[in-house]
C-alpha positions in Angstrom: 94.9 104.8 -60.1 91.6 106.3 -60.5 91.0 109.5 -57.7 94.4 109.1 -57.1 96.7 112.4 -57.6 100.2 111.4 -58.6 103.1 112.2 -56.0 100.0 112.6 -53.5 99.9 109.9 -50.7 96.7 107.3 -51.3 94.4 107.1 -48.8 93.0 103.6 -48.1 89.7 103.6 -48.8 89.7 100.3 -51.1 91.8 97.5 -51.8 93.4 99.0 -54.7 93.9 102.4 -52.7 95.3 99.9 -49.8 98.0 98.7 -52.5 99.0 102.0 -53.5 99.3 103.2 -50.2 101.4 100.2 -49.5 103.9 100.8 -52.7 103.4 104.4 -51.6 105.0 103.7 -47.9 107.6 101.1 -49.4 109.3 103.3 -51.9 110.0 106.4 -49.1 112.1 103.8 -47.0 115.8 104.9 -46.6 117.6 101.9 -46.9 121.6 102.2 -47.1 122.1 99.0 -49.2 120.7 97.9 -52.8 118.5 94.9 -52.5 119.7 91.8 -53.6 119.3 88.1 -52.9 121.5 86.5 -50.2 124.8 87.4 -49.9 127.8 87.6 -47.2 128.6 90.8 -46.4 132.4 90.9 -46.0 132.9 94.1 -44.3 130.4 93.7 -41.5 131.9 90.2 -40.8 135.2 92.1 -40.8 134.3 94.9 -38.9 132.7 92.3 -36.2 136.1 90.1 -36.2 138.4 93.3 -36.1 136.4 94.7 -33.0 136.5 91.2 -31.4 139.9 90.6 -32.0 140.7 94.3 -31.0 139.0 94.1 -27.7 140.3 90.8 -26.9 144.2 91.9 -27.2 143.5 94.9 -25.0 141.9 92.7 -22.3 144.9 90.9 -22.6 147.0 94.1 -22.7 145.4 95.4 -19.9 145.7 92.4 -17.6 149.4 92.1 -18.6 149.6 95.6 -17.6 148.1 95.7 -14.3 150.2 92.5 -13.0 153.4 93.8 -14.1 153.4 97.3 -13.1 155.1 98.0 -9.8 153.5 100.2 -7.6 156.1 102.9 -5.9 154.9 102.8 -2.1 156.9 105.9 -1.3 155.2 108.4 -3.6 152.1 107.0 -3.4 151.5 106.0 0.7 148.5 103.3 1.3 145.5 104.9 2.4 143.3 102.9 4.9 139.9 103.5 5.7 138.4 102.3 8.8 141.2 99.9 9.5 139.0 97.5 6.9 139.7 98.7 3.3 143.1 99.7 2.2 143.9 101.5 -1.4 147.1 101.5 -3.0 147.6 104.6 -5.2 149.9 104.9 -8.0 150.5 106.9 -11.5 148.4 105.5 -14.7 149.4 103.4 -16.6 149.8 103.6 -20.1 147.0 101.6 -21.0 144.6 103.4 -19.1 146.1 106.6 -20.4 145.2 105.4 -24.2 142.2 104.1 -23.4 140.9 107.6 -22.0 142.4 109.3 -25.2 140.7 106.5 -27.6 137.4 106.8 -26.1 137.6 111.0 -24.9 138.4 111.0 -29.6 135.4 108.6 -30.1 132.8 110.8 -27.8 134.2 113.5 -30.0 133.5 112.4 -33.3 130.4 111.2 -32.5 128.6 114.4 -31.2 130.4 116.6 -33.4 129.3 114.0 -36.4 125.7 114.5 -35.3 125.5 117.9 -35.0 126.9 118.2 -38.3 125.6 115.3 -40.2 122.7 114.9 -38.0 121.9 111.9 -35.8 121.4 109.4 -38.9 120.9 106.0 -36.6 
């Protein structure tokens, strides 16, 4: 390491320089897992199933929903527009009022966790 200053960054003004710069830039990278040879990594697979399976029942939920919930005409009169487009109001359901709640807490976490935490992605 010769005109080298420990803890200093290399410049790259030769090959050996070049290295050290290179072993220099490698060992700052944040990395969140240990290196290691090929493995599965369980909890992403499970966190990829669980958000598949989750979004597939509620598609399902949601669909079951919105055919089997009766509209109550005399509350709720149908508008028409232009004699072309009709809408049919009625009260939410309760998917849609879970759904608003799930996603209103997820928007939450996530800015409050970043301006806590910091945006860390």
């Amino acid at each position: 390491m010769s005109g080298v200053v420990p803890h200093s960054m290399p410049n790259g003004d030769s090959p050996q320089h070049a290295r050290e710069y290179y072993h220099y830039l490698q060992g700052h990278q944040e990395t969140l897992h240990v290196p290691k040879t090929w493995t599965v990594d369980w909890l992403s697979l499970a966190w990829l199933w669980g958000f598949a399976i989750v979004l597939s029942l509620a598609i399902v939920w949601w669909i079951w929903q919105n055919r089997t919930t009766r509209q109550r005409t005399g509350i709720y009169p149908i508008d028409s527009f232009g004699g072309y487009t009709t809408e049919l109001a009625g009260p939410a359901t309760l998917f849609f009022l879970l759904i608003t709640l799930v996603l209103a807490g997820f928007a939450v976490v996530l800015i409050v966790g970043h301006l806590v935490w910091g945006q860390k992605f």
